[in-house]
Every structure is written in structure tokens, then in C-alpha cells.
N, C-alpha and C positions, 0 to 999 in steps of 0.2 A: 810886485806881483807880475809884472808885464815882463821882468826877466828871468822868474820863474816860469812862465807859459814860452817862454823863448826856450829857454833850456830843453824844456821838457817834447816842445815839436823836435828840437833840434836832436834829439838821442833816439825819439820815434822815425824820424825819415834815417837817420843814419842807420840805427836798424835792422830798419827795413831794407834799405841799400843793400848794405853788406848783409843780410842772410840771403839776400835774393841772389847775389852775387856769389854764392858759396865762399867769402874769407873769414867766415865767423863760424869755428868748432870748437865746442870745448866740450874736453874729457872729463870724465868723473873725478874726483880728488876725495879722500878721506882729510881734509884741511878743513877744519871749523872757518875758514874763508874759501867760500867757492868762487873761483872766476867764473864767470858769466859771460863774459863777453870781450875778445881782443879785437883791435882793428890799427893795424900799424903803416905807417905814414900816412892818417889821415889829416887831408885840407883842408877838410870844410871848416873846422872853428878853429886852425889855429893860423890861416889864412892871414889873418889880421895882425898875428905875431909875427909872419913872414919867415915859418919854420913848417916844418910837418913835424907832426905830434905818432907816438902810443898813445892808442886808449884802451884802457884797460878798464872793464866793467868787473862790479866784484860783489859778495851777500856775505853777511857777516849771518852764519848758522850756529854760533854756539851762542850760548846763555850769558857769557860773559861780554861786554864791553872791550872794542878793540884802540888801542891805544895805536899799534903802530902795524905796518904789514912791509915785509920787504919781498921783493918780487924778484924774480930770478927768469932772467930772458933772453934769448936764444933766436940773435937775427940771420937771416938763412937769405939766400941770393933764391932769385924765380926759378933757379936749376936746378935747386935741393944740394947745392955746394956747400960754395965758401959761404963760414958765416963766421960770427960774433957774438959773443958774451956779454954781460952787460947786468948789473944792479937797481933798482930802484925802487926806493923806501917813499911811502906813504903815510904818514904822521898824524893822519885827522883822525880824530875819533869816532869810533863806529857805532850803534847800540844794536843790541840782539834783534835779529830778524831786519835788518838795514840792509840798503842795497846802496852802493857808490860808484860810481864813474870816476876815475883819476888820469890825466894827462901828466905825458913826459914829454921831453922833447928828444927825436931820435931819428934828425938833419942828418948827423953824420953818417949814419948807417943807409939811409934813404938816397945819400949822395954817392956812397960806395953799393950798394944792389939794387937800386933805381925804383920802381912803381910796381914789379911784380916781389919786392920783399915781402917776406912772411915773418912771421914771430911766434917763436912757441915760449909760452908762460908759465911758470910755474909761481907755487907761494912758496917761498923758502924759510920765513919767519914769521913770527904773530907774537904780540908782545901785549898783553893784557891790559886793564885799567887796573886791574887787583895785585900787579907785579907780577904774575904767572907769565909763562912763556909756551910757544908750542914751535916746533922747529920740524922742517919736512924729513922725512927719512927715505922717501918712495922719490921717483923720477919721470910720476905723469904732472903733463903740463898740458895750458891750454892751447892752443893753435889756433892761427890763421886763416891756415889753407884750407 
């Protein structure tokens, strides 16, 4: 219970942080998974791992059960330059109307465009609990900046 209530301050101040802070936009998706929420090389909880993290906030909108989500991300320098591509699959089970927070780790990117890195997200795969699949065909993604 006590690291449920930790959790849960902990996503409300970060939040907070970042929308106060303008690095949390996200675009509309036609994706039976909505991002909700990106916030990339953040400290605060992976501090302790002695990396900087993605987090990636997400709602699972369709009727089915999500088995698996791969993400598709798109690391950009504070310049709106050089950036980097990048994968990552999330595997925990979703149920309809759920909402999840999932961390990556994305050191390398954070050590190559430093503290004003941005990250735009998109969902690029959905893989059902009933074997069904859903695969993105469009090219909006969430943002950062």
C-alpha cells in the first residue's frame, strides 16, 4: 500500500512538473492505445538506477485486452537537429479503459543531446490478448516539447 501511495504522489508531482514546464504534448492518434503522456530523460525515479529514463504514459481505449505495445521514438537534440530512432516494446498486459506508465532507459541518447532532448512517440504496434493485431499506418506521434 505504502508503495502504491509512493507511486501515485510520484506520477502526480512529475505531472505536474512537466505540464507546468511545457515538455508534455501529446497529439491525437487514431491508436486503440493513446499516449498520454512522454517525458524523456527523466531523474526523478530512475535516479536510483543511476540512468535517466523515457516515460512514457499510455490508456489502453479499445474493448480488447492489450497484450503487448511497441513504441516508436524519435530522439531529437534541444536544436530540433540531429536525432535518433529507437524501439521499445512494452509486454504487460493492459485491460480496456487502463491507463500505464512504462519506463525505458534512454542514457545513451540523453548523453549524446544532453537535458534539452526531446522525444516524439508514436504507437507503432498493438498486439492483442485474442491474437488480433493493430499496426500504425499514420505518422502522428506524441511530443515533448
Amino acid at each position: 500500500m505504502r508503495r502504491r501511495i509512493k507511486d501515485v504522489v510520484w506520477l502526480v508531482s512529475c505531472a505536474v512538473l512537466f505540464l507546468l514546464s511545457g515538455h508534455c504534448r501529446a497529439l491525437a492518434q487514431d491508436a486503440p492505445v493513446e499516449i498520454t503522456g512522454v517525458v524523456p530523460h527523466s531523474h526523478l525515479r530512475c535516479v536510483l538506477l543511476e540512468r535517466s529514463c523515457l516515460i512514457i504514459s499510455y490508456e489502453n481505449r479499445s474493448a480488447k485486452t492489450v497484450r503487448a505495445v511497441r513504441f516508436e521514438v524519435k530522439f531529437i537534440d534541444g536544436m530540433g537537429g540531429e536525432s535518433s530512432n529507437a524501439t521499445f516494446t512494452d509486454t504487460r498486459k493492459l485491460k480496456p479503459g487502463k491507463s500505464t506508465h512504462v519506463f525505458f532507459g534512454d542514457a545513451d541518447y540523453w548523453k549524446r543531446y544532453g537535458d534539452m532532448m526531446k522525444a516524439d512517440v508514436a504507437v507503432g504496434k498493438i498486439l492483442f490478448s485474442d491474437g488480433t493485431s493493430w499496426e500504425n499506418s499514420s505518422t502522428q506521434a506524441a511530443s515533448s516539447n
